[in-house]
C-alpha positions as CSV (number, residue, x, y, z in Angstrom):
1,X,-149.6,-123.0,3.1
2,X,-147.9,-126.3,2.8
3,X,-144.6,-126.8,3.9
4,X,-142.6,-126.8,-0.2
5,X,-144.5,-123.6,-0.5
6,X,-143.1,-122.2,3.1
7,X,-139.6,-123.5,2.0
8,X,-139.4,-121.7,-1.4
9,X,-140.0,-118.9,0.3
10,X,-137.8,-119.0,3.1
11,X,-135.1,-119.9,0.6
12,X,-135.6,-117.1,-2.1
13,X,-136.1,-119.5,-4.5
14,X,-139.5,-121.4,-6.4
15,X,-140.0,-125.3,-6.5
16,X,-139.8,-126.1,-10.4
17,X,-142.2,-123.8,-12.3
18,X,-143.3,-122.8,-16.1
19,X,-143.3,-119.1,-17.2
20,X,-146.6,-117.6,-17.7
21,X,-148.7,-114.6,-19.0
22,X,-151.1,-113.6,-16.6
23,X,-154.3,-111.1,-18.4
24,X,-156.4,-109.2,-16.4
25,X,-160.1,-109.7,-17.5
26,X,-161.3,-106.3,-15.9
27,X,-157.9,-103.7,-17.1
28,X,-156.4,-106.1,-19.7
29,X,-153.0,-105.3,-18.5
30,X,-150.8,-108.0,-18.6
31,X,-148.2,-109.6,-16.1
32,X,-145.0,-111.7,-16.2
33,X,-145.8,-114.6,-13.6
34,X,-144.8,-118.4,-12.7
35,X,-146.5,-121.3,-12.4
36,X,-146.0,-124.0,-10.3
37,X,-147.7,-126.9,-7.9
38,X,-150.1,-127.6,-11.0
39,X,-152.9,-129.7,-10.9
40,X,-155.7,-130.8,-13.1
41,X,-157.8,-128.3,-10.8
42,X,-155.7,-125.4,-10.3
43,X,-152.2,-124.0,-9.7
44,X,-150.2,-121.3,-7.7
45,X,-148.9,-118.3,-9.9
46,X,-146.4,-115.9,-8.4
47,X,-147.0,-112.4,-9.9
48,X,-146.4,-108.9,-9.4
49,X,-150.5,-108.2,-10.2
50,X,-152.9,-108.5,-7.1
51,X,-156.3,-109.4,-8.1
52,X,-159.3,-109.5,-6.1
53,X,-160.9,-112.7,-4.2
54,X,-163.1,-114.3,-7.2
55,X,-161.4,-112.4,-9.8
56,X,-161.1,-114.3,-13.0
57,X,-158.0,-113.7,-15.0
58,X,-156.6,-115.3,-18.5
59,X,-153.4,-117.4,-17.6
60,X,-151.6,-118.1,-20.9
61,X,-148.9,-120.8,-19.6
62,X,-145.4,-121.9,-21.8
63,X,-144.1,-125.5,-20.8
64,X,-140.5,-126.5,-21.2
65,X,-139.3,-127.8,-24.4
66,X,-139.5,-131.3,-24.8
67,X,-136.7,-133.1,-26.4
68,X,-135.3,-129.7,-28.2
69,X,-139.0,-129.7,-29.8
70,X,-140.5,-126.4,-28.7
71,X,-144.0,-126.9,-26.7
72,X,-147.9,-125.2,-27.5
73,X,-148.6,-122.5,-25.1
74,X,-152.0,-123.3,-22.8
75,X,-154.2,-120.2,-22.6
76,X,-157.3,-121.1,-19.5
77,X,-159.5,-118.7,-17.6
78,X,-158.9,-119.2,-14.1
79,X,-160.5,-118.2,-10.9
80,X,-157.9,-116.5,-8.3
81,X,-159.2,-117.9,-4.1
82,X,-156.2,-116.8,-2.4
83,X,-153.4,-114.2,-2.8
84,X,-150.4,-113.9,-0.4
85,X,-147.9,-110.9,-0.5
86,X,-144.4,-112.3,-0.7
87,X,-142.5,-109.4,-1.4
88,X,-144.1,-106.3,-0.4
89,X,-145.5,-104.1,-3.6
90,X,-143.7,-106.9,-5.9
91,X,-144.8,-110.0,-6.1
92,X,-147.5,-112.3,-4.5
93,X,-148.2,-115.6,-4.9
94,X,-151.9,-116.8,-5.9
95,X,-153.9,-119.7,-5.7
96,X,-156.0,-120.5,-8.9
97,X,-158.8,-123.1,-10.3
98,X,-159.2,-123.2,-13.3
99,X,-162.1,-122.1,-15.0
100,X,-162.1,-123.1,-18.8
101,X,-159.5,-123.7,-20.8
102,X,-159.7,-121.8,-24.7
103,X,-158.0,-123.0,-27.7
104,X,-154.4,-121.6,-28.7
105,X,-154.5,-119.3,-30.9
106,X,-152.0,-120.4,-34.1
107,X,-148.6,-118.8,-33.8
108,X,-147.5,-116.2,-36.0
109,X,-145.2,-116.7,-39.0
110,X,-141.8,-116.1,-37.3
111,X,-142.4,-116.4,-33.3
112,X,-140.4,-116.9,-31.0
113,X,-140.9,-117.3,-27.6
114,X,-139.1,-114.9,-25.3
């Protein structure tokens, strides 16, 4: 782990992150999670699901607003290669590459993000 990791951890807290959806591909049950430490190749996700080494899951991720103007969601397949338990039973942090990224899907007449 590198050391920013080690510190939000000791601290309680994350270093800046996006929310996330995370799907599993093999029960389709899907998780709140956060992302953060992202890369062109990959990212770490904190989640309450525990996947298993190789598992590929759909990571739907919601930026921050820029300037008041709302931002597109990016939906990718990634590929989970590491998984360490935080908080017992509740919430481990994964290391991802991504796999493929698929188009987002048009939002609905009315959404709002929540």
């Amino acid at each position: 782990m590198n050391q920013q990791s080690d510190h939000a951890r000791s601290t309680g807290g994350l270093p800046a992150h996006c929310t996330a959806k995370l799907r599993s591909l093999v029960t389709s049950e899907i998780f709140d999670a956060l992302c953060y430490q992202v890369t062109f190749k990959g990212m770490r996700v904190c989640s309450p699901f525990v996947p298993q080494h190789g598992e590929a899951v759909e990571l739907t991720v919601y930026p921050p607003d820029i300037g008041g103007r709302p931002s597109e969601p990016f939906v990718t397949r990634v590929e989970v290669v590491a998984c360490t338990q935080i908080r017992q039973g509740q919430l481990y942090e994964l290391t991802v590459n991504i796999v493929s990224n698929t188009p987002t899907p048009p939002k609905p007449k009315g959404f709002r993000r929540g």
